[in-house]
VOBA-1610 file (N, C-alpha, C; in pm, whole numbers, padded with zeros to 5 digits, always signed):
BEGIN
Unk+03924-07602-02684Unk+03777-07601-02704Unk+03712-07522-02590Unk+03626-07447-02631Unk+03563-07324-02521Unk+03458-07435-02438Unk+03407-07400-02307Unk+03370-07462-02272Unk+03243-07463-02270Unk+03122-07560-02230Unk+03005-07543-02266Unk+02884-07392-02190Unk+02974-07370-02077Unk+02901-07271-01924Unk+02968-07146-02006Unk+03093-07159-02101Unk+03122-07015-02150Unk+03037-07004-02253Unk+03001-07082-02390Unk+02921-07011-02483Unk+02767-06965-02470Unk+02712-07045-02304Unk+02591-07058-02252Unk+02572-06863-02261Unk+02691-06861-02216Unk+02701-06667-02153Unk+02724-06611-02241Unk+02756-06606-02374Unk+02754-06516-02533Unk+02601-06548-02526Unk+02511-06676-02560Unk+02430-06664-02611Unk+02346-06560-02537Unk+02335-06510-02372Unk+02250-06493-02317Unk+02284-06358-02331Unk+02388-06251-02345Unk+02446-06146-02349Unk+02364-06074-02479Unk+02314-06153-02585Unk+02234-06026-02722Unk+02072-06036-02651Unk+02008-06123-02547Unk+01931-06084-02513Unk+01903-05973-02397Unk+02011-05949-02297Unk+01996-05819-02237Unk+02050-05704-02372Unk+02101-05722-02451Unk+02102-05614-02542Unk+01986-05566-02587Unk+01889-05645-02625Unk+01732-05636-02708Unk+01712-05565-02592Unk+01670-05649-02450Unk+01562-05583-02362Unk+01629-05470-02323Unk+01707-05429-02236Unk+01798-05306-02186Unk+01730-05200-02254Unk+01758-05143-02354Unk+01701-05000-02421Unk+01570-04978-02427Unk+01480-05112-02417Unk+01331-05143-02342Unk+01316-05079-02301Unk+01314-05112-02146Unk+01310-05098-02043Unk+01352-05000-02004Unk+01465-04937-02026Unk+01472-04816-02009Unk+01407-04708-02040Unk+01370-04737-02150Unk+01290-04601-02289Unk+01110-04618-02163Unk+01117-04710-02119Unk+00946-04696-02052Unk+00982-04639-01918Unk+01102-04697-01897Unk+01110-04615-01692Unk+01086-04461-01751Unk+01162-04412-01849Unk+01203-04251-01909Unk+01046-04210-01903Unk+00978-04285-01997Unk+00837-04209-02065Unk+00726-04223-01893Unk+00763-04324-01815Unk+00706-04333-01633Unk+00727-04221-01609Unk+00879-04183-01590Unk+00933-04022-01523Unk+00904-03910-01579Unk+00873-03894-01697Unk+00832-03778-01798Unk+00675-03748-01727Unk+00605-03858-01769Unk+00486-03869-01775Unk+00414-03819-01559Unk+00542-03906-01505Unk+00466-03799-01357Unk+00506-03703-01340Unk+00634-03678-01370Unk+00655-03505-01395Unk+00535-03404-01455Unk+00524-03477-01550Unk+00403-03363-01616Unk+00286-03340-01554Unk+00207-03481-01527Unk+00086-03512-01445Unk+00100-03391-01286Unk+00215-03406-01208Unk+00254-03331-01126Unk+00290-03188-01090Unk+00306-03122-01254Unk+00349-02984-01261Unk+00242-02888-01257Unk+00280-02757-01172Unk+00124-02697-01219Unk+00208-02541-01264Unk+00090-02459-01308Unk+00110-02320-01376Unk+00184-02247-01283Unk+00287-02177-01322Unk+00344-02059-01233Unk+00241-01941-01210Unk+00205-01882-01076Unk+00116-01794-01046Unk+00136-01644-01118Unk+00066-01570-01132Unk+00083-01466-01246Unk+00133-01388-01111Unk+00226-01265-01142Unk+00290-01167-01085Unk+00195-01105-01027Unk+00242-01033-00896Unk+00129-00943-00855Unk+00114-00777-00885Unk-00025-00707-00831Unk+00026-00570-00878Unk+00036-00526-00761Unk+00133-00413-00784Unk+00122-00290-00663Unk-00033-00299-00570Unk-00117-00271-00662Unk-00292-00208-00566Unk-00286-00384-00497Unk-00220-00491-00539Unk-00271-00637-00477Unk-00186-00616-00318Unk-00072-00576-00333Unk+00049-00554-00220Unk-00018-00479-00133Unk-00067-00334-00186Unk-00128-00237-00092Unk-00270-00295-00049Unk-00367-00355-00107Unk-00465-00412-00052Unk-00438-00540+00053Unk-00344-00591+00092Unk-00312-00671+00160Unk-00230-00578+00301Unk-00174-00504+00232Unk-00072-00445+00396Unk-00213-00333+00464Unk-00305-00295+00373Unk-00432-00221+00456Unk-00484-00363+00514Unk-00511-00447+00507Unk-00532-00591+00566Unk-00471-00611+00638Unk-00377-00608+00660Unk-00279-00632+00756Unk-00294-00551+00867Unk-00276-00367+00876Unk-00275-00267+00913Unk-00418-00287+01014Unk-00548-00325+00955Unk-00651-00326+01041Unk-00661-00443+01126Unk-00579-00556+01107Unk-00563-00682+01203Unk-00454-00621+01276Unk-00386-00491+01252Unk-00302-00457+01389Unk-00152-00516+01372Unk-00116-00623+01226Unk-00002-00657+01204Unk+00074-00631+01116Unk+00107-00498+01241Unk+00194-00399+01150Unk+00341-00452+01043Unk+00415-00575+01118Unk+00550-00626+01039Unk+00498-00652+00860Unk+00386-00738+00886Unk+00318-00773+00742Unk+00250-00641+00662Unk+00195-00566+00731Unk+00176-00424+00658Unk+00309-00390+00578Unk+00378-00354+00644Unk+00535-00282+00594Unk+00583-00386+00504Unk+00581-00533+00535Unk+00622-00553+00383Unk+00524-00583+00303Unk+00432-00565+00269Unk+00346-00545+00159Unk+00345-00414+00123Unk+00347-00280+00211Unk+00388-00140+00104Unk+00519-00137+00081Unk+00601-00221+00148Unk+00746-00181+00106Unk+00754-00263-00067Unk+00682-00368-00101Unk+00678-00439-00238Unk+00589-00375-00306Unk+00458-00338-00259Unk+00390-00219-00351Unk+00496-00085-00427Unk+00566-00044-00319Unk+00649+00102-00382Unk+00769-00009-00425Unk+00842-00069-00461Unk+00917-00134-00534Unk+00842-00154-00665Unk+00718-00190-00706Unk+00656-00192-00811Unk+00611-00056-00818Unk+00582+00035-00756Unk+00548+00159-00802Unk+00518+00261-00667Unk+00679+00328-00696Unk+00712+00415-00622Unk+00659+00568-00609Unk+00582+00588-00722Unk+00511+00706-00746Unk+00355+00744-00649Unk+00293+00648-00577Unk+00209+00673-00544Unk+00172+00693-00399Unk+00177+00805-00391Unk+00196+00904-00233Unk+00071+00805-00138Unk-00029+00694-00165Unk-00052+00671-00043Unk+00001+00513-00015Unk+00097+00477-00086Unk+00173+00353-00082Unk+00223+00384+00097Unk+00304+00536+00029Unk+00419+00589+00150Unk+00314+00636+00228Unk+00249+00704+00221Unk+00109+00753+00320Unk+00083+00630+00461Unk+00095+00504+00384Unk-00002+00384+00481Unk+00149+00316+00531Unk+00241+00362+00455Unk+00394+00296+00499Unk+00453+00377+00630Unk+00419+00495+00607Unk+00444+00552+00757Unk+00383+00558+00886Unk+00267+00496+00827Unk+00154+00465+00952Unk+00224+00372+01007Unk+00204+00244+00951Unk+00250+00146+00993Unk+00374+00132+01080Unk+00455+00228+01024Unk+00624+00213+01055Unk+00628+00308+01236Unk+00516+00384+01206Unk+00443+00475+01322Unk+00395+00377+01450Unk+00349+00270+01405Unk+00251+00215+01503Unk+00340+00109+01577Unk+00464+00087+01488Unk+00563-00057+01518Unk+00671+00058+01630Unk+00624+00164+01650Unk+00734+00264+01723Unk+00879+00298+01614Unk+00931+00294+01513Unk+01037+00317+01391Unk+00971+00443+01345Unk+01018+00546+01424Unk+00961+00718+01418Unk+01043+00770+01264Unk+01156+00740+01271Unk+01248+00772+01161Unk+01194+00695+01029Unk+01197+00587+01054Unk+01106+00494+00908Unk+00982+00540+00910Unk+00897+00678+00998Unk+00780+00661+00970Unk+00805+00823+00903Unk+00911+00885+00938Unk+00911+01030+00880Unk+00983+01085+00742Unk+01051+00958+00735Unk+01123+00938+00584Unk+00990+00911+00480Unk+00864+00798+00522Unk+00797+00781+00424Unk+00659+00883+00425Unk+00665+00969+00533Unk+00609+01061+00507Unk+00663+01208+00458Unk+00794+01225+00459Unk+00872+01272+00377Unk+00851+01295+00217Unk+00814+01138+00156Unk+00795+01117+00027Unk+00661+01149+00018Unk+00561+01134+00078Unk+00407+01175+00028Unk+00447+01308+00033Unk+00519+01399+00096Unk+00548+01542+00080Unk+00653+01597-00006Unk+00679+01503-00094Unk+00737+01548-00204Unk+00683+01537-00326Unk+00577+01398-00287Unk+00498+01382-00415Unk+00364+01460-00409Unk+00297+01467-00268Unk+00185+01582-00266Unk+00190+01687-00156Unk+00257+01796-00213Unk+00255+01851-00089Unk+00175+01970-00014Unk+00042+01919-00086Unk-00038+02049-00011Unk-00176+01885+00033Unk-00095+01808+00082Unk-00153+01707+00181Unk-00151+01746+00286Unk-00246+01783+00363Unk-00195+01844+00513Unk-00221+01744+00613Unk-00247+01592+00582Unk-00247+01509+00744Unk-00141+01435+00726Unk-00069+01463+00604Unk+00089+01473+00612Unk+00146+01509+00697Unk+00157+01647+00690Unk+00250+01688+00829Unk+00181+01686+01002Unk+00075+01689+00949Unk-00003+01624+01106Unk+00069+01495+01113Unk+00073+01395+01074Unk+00166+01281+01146Unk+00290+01272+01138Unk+00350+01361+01026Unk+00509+01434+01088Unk+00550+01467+01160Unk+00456+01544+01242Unk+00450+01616+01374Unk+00470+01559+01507Unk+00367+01451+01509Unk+00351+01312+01590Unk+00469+01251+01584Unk+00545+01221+01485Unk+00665+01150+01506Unk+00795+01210+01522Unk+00797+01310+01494Unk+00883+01419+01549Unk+00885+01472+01712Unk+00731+01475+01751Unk+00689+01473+01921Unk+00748+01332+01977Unk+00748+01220+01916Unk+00784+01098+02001Unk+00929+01078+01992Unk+00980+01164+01919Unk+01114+01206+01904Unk+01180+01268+01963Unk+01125+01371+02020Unk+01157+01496+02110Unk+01224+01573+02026Unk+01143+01596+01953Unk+01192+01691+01835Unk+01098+01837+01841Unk+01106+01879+01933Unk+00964+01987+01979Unk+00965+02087+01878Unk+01089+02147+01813Unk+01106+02211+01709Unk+01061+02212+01568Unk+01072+02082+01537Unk+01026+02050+01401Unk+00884+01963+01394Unk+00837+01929+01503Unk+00726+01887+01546Unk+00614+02014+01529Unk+00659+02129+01583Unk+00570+02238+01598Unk+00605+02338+01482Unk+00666+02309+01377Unk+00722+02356+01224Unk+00614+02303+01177Unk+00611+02129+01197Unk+00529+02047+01080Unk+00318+02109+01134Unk+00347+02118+01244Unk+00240+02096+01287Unk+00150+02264+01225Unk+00223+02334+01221Unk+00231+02499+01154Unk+00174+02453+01023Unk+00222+02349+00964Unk+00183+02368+00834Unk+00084+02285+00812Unk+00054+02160+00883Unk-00078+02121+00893Unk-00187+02223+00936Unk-00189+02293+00991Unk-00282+02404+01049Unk-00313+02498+00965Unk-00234+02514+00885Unk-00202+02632+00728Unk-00268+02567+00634Unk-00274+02426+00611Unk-00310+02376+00483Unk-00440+02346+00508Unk-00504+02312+00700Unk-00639+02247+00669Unk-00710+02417+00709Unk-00650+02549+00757Unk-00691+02605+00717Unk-00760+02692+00526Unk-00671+02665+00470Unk-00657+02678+00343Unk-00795+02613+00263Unk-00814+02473+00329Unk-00871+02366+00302Unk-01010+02409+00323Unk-01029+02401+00460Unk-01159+02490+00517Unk-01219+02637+00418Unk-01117+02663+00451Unk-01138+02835+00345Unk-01241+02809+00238Unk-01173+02651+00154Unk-01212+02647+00027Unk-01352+02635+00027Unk-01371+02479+00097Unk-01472+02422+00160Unk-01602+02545+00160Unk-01545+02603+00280Unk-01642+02760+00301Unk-01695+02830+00184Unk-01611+02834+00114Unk-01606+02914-00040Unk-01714+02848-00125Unk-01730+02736-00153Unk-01769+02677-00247Unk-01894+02649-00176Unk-01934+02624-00041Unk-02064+02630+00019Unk-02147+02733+00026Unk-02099+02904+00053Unk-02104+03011-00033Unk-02180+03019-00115Unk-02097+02969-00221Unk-02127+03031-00370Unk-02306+02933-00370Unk-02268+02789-00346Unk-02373+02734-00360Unk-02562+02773-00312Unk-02484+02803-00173Unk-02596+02888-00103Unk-02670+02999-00164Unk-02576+03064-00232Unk-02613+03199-00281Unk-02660+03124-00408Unk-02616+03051-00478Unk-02725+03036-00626Unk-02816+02949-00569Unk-02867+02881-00466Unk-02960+02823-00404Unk-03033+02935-00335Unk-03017+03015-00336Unk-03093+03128-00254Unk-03159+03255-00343Unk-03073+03262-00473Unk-03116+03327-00589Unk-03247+03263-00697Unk-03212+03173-00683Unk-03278+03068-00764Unk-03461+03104-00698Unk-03451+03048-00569Unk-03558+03091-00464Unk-03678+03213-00450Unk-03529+03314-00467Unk-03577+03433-00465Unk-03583+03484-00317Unk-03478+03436-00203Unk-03481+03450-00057Unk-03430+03621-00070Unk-03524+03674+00066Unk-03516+03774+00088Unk-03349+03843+00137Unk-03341+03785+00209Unk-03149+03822+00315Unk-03066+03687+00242Unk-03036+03684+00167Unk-02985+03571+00160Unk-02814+03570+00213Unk-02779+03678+00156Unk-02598+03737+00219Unk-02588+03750+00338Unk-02696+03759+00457Unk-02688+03738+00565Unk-02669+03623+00654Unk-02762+03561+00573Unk-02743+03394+00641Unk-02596+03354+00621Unk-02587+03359+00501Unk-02481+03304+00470Unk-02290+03339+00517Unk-02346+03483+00563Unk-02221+03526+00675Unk-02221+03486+00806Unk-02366+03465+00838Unk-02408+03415+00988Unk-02373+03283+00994Unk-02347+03186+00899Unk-02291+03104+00878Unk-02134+02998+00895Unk-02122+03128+00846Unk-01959+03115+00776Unk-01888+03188+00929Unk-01971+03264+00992Unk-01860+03342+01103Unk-01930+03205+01211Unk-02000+03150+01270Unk-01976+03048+01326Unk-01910+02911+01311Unk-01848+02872+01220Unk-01802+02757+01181Unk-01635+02833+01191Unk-01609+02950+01135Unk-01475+02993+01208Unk-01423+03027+01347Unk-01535+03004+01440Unk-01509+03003+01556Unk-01441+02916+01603Unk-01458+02762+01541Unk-01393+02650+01597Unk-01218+02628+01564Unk-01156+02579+01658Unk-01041+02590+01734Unk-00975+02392+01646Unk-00828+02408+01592Unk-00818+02291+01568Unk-00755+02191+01661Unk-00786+02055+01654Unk-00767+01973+01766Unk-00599+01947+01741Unk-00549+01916+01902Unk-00420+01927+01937Unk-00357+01782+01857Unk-00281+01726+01851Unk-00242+01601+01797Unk-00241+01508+01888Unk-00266+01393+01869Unk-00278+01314+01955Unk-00248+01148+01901Unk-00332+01115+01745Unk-00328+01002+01739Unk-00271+01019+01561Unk-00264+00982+01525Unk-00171+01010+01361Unk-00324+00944+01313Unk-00338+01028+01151Unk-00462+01029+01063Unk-00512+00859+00974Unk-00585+00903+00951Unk-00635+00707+00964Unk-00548+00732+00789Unk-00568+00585+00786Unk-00490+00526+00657Unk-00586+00540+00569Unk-00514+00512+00388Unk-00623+00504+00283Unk-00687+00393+00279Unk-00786+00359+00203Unk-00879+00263+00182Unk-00781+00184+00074Unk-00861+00035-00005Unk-00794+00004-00069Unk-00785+00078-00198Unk-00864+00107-00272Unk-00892+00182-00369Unk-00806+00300-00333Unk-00738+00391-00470Unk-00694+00484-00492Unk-00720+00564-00433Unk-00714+00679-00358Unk-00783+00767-00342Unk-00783+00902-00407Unk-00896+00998-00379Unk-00876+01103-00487Unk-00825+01228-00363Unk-00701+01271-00408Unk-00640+01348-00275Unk-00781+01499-00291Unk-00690+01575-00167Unk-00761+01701-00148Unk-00697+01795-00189
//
């Protein structure tokens, strides 16, 4: 005959059966339920112009490490745009990394190369190089291009003058306008000294 303390323990065994799957099924829908309450949206990806507007942020607080990696993730998202590398060699310029600053000015001179404060800070980092050779190569062609530049400049102030002077009905007008133009070629271009300021955040529209 079974004893009375053993069938006590069958009877009590189908009631943790009932409750058990209870109790469990509510701890589950507890843990679901703060999980969810707790979760928030994954942040949307950034763009290139967000990377480069942050390392020019960076660049004017003077902290150059955080500059460089914000254009180094800008040109990973988009490697095509010559002042990513433009503001990447500044930077890489200012941290003293002459070679990281002439490689990424390298690339603005492949992607624009009638940029001429391009090779003005080619030049500069080639001088802190002791590279006197290719320093005074680059610096040749900065001098070539903002001559070129000027030329244009001149040209198109010119023309303007003269249909501003036609229009009028000015007596000498071709005079002024040489008397002009031969003093402003008098001036002499400045020696190198400090590498060319960076772009703004916005795109810029080259020369």
């Amino acid at each position: 005959m079974t004893p009375p303390c053993k069938w006590q323990a069958k009877v009590a065994n189908p009631q943790k059966k009932r409750w058990g799957p209870l109790t469990l099924l509510l701890i589950a829908l507890a843990v679901l339920l703060s999980f969810g309450c707790s979760s928030t949206p994954e942040p949307e990806p950034r763009s290139a112009l967000q990377y480069f507007q942050d390392g020019n942020l960076a660049l004017k607080r003077r902290d150059y490490s955080t500059s460089v990696w914000n254009y180094l993730r800008a040109i990973s998202l988009n490697d095509e745009a010559p002042e990513f590398h433009y503001n990447l060699g500044l930077a890489y310029y200012h941290i003293g990394n002459y070679p990281e600053a002439i490689d990424a000015f390298t690339q603005v001179e492949q992607l624009r190369p009638d940029h001429a404060d391009t090779y003005y800070n080619m030049a500069l980092a080639y001088h802190k190089l002791s590279r006197t050779d290719l320093a005074e190569k680059y610096y040749n062609q900065y001098q070539n291009l903002l001559s070129i530049r000027k030329a244009r400049q001149r040209l198109e102030k010119s023309k303007l003058e003269a249909q501003k002077a036609r229009s009028t009905s000015s007596i000498q007008p071709k005079a002024k306008v040489l008397a002009k133009t031969t003093k402003r070629s008098t001036k002499k271009s400045a020696t190198p000294i400090q590498p060319k300021a960076a772009f703004s955040n916005q795109i810029p529209k080259w020369d």
